[in-house]
DOKE-416915 format. One line per field, with one value per residue (C-alpha): x, y, z. Coordinates in nm, 4 decimals. Example, Ala and Ser with C-alpha at 12.3 -4.5 7.8 and 13.67 -1.06 7.14 Angstrom:
% residues 2
xx: c(1.2300	1.3670)
yy: c(-0.4500	-0.1060)
zz: c(0.7800	0.7140)
% end
This chain:
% residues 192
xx: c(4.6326	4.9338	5.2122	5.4373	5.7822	5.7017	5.8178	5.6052	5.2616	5.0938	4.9614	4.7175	4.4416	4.2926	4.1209	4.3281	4.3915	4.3931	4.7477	4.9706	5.2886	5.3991	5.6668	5.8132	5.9820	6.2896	6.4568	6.2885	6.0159	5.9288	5.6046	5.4243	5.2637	5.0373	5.0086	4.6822	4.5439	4.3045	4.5740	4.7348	4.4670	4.1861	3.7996	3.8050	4.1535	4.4208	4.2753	3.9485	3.7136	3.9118	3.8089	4.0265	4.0343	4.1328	4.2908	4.0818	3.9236	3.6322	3.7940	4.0865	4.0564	4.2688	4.4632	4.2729	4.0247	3.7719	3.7404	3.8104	3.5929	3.7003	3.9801	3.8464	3.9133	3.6659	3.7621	3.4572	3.6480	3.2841	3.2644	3.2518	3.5316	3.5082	3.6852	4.0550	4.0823	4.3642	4.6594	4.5234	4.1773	4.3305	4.5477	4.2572	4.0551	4.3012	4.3670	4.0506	3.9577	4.2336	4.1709	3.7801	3.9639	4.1877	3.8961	3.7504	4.0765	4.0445	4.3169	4.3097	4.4972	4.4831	4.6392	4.6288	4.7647	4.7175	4.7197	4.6411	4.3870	4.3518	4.1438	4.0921	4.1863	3.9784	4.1239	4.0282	4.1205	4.1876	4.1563	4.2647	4.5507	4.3420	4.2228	4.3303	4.3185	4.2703	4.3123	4.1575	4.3805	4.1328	4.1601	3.9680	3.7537	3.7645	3.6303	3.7790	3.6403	3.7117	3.6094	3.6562	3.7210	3.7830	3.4859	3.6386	3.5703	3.8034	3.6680	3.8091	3.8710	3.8159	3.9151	3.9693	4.2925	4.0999	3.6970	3.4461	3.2905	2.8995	2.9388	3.1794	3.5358	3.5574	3.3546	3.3624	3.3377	3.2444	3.1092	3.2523	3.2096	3.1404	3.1997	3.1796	3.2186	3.3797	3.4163	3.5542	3.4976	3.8277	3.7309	3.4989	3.4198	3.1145	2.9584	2.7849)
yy: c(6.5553	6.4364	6.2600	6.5301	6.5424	6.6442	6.9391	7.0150	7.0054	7.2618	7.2843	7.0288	7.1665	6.9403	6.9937	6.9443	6.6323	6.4012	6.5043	6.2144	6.3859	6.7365	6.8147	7.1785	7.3178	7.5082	7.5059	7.8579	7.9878	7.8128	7.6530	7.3656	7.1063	6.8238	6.4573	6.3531	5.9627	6.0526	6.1670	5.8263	5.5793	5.7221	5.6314	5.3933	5.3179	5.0524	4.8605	4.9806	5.2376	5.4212	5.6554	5.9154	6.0633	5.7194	5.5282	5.2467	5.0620	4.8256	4.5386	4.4854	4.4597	4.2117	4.2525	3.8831	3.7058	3.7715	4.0601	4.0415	4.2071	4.0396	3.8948	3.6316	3.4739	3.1949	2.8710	2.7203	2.9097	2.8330	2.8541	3.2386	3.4351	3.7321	3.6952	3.5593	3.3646	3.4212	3.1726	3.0661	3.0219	2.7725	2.5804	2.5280	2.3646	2.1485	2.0259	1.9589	1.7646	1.5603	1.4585	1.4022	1.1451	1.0006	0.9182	0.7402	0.4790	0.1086	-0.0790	-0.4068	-0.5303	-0.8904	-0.9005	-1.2464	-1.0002	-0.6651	-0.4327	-0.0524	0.0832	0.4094	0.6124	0.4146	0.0497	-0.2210	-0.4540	-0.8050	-0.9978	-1.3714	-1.4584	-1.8812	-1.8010	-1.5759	-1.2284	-0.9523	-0.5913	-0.3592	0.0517	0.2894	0.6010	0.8766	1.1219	1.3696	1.2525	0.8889	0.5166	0.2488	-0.1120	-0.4350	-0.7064	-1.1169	-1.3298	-1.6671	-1.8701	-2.0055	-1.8437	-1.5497	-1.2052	-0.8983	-0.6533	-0.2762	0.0263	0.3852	0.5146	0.8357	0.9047	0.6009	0.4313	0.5270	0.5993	0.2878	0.1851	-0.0475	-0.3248	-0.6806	-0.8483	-1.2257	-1.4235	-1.4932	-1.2166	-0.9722	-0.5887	-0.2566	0.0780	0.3673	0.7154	0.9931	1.3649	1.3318	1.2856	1.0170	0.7140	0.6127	0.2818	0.3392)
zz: c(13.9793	13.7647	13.8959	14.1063	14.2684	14.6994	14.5543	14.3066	14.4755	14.5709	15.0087	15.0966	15.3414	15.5723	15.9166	16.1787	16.3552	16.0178	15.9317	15.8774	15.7369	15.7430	15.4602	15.5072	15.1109	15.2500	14.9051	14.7884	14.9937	15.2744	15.2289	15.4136	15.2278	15.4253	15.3377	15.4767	15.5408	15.2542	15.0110	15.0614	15.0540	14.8433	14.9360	14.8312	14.8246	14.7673	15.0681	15.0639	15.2082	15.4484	15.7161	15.6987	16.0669	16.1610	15.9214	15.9636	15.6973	15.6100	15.4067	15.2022	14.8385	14.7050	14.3481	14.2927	14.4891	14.7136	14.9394	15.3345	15.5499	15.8603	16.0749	16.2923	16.6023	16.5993	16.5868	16.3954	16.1072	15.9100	15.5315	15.4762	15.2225	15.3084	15.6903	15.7093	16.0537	16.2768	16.2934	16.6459	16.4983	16.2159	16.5009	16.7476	16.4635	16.3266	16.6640	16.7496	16.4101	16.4478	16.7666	16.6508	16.3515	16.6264	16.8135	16.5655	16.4766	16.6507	16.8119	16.8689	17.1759	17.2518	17.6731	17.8656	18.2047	18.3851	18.1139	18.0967	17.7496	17.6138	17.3253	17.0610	17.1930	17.1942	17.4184	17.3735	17.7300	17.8231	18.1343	18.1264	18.3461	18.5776	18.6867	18.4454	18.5359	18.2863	18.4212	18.2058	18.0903	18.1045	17.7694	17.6159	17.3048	17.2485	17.3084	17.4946	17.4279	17.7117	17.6121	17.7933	17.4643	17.7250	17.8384	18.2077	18.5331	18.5568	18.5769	18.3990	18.6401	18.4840	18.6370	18.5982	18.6345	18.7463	18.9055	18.8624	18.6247	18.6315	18.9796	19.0619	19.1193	18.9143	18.7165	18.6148	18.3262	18.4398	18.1110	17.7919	17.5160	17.8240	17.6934	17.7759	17.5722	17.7999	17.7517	17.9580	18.0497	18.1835	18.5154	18.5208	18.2889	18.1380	17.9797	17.6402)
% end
């Protein structure tokens, strides 16, 4: 059909139910024409197959690119270009993968007194002046690192700020170049 004015065309028939607009010609005779979902969108249309009775469709054609079949809510997001994930989906992964790379960063703290250590520090202890106390700061995702770098007497006392520590309250490190490797479920602490 060639381009028309409203006014121009000639009545649509369409089953009823798929009706999306109703235009009634009251300039002359009254005549009703109907702009149906099909009319509009085409099958395939603009943004792909429709279903008429419904509207819906089954992807989106872009003017360039790939085609998208899907909107997702998974937060793998995957390697897939045909599904566009949801703003939530993209947030929950970045999160997560930059917690994984925070993780993974060291910091070295040298401490000579009580001290507290969290994800990522490696806490390097001298005891010549005495007990130290280190409390662990229980987080999601990481590795803590004691360590006793002095060669007298004086234990390290480790602890969690939270739970146990493989089952205990606390542990000792007693010997020179004593260390442990802790992780947490965020309860509990364990030695790796």
């Amino acid at each position: 059909m060639a381009d028309k004015k409203i006014t121009q065309l000639n009545e649509l028939v369409a089953a009823d139910g798929v009706d999306v607009l109703v235009i009634v010609d009251v300039i002359g005779t009254d005549e009703t024409k109907k702009i149906i979902v099909s009319n509009l969108m085409g099958t395939p249309g603009p943004i792909g197959a429709v279903t008429p009775s419904s509207g819906s469709f089954t992807s989106l054609d872009l003017a360039v690119g790939p085609q998208v079949d899907e909107i997702s809510s998974d937060t793998n997001l995957g390697i897939n270009n045909d599904v566009l994930p949801t703003q939530n989906a993209v947030k929950v992964y970045v999160d997560n993968a930059v917690a994984d790379v925070s993780s993974a960063i060291v910091n070295p703290v040298h401490v000579s007194s009580d001290s507290t250590a969290s994800v990522g520090d490696v806490v390097l202890v001298d005891t010549t002046n005495g007990t130290v106390n280190i409390e662990l700061i229980a987080v999601p995702k990481g590795k803590i690192t004691v360590k006793k770098i002095s060669s007298d007497a004086n234990p390290v006392i480790v602890t969690p700020n939270s739970g146990t520590i493989d089952g205990f309250l606390s542990i000792s490190l007693n010997t020179s170049n004593d260390s442990f490797t802790f992780v947490t479920d965020t309860v509990n602490f364990y030695i790796v």
